[in-house]
N, C-alpha and C positions, 0 to 999 in steps of 0.2 A: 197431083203430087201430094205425097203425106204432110201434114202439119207437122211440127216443130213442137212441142211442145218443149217445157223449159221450168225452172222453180220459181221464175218469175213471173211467167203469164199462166201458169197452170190453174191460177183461180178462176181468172175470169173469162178463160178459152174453154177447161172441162168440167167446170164446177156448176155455170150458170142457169137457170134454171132451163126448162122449155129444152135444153139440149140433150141429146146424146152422142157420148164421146165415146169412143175407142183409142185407148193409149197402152202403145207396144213399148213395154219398157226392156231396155238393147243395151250393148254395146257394141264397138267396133271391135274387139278380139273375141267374138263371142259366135263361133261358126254357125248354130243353129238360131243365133238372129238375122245373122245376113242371109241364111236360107230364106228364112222368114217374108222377108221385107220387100220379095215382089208381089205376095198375096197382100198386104199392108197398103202398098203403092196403087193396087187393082181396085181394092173395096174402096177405097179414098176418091178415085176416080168414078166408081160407079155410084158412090152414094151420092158424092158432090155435097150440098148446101145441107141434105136434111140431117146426115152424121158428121160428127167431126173428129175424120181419122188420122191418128198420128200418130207419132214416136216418140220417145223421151228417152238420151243418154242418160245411163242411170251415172255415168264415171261425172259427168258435166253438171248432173244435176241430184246433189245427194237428197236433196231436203224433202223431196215428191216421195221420192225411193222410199226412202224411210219411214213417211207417215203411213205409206202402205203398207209396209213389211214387205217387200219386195228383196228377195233373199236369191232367188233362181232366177236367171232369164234365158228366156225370152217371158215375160209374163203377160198377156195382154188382161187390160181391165175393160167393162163396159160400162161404164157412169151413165144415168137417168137423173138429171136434177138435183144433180152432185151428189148424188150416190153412190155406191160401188151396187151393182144388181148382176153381174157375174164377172169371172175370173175365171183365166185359164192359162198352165203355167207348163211350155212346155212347147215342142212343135206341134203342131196342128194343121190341118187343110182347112182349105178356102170356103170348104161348105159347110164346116161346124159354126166356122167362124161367122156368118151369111146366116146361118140358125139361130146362131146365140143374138146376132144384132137387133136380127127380123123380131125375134122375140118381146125385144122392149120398143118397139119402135109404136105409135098408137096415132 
């Protein structure tokens, strides 16, 4: 199952070092996020412990939103030791996404 991310634990769930996160920033009226969010649900399940993939309400949580510029969703980010190291804003398949992760992963 996808992580949860949130304005409150976003620091020290996607930010911390040694990690890589994937955070699908959604909402609930937003049809091409909920497209989205069975490939979200999959990579989550196949990475398990070594990525840490989630979702973040951008309605529920403005303050993440914002420091990104997160203006279109579905946006997904790729953070590396709390970085942003790629971005992608828009639908996508499951094997750009599997590109883009594999790429930072070391």
């Amino acid at each position: 199952m996808a992580f949860e991310f949130t304005d409150v634990n976003f620091q020290e769930t996607a930010l911390s070092e040694n990690t890589v996160a994937v955070v699908d920033f959604w909402a609930e009226w937003c049809g091409p996020c909920r497209a989205i969010t069975p490939i979200i649900e999959e990579l989550a399940s196949e990475y398990g412990e070594k990525v840490k993939v989630g979702k973040l309400n951008v309605d529920n949580n403005p303050e993440v939103s914002m420091k990104y510029g997160v203006r279109s969703i579905p946006t997904i980010l790729i953070l590396k030791n709390g970085e942003v190291v790629d971005k992608h804003v828009g639908m996508t398949s499951k094997k750009v996404l599997t590109d883009k992760i594999n790429a930072h992963l070391s």
